[in-house]
C-alpha positions as CSV (number, residue, x, y, z in Angstrom):
1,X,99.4,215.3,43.1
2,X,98.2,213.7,46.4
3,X,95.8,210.3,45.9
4,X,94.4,208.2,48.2
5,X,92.2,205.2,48.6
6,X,88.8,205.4,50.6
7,X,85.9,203.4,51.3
8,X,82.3,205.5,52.6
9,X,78.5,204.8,53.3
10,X,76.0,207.6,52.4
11,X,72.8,207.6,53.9
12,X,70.2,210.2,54.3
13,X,70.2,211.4,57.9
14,X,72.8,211.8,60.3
15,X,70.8,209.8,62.8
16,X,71.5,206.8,60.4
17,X,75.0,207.7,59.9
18,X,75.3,207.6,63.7
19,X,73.5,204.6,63.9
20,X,75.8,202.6,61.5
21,X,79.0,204.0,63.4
22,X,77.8,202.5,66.5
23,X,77.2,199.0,64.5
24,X,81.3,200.0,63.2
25,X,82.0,200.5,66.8
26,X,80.9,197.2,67.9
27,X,82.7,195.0,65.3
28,X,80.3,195.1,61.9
29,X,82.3,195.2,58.4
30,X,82.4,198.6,56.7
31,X,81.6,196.7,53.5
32,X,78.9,194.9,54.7
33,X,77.2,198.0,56.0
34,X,78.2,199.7,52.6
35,X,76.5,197.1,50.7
36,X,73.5,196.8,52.7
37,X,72.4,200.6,53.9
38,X,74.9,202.9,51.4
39,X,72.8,205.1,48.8
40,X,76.3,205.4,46.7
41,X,77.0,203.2,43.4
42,X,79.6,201.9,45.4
43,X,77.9,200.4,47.7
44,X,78.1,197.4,45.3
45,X,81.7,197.2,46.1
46,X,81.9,197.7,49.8
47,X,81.8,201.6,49.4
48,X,85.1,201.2,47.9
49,X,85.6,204.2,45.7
50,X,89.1,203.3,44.6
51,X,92.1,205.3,44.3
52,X,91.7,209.6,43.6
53,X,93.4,212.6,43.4
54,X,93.1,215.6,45.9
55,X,90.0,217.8,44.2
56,X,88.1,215.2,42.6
57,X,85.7,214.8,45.6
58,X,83.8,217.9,47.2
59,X,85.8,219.7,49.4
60,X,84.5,218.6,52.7
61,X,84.7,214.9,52.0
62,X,88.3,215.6,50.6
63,X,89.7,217.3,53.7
64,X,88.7,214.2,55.6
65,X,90.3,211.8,53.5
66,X,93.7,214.3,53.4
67,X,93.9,215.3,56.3
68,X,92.6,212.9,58.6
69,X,94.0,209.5,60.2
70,X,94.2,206.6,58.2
71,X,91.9,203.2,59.0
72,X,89.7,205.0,61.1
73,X,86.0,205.8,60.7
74,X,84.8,209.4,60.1
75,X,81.9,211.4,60.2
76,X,78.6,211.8,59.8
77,X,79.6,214.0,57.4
78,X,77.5,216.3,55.4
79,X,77.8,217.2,52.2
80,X,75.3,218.0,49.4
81,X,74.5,214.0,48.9
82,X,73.9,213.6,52.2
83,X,75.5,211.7,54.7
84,X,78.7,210.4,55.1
85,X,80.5,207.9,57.0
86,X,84.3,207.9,55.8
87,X,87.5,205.2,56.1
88,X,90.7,206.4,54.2
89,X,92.5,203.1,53.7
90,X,96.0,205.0,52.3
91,X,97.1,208.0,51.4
92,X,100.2,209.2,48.9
């Protein structure tokens, strides 16, 4: 079964997602941006949502962390949370 390790920020509009990609852009930490804006549990650790298998996520978030490249940012990305912002960190 594939796994893989990803960190994310969810917020409640896309215009904040975009806003905190831009910050991304320019040099802020993901985990520092987790911690401060992310409406996720994990925002206490970075958005670090630790090592999963293929299906445990809903489907949109998981096709982004399968499918596309590694250690780079993703999204806004909607699902029914909200918004998300998306860095797979590895894949297996």
């Amino acid at each position: 079964m594939a796994r893989a390790h990803a960190l994310h920020i969810l917020v409640k509009t896309r215009e904040q997602a975009e806003a905190l990609k831009q910050q991304l852009a320019k040099g802020a930490k993901f985990g520092d941006l987790a911690r401060q804006h992310s409406l996720c549990p994990s925002a206490k650790k970075g958005g670090d949502l630790g090592e999963f298998q293929r299906g445990h996520m809903v489907a949109a978030f998981d096709h982004v962390v399968f499918n596309k490249p590694t250690l780079e940012v993703h999204g806004p990305l909607k699902t029914k949370f909200g918004w998300h912002l998306i860095k797979t960190l590895s894949r297996s």
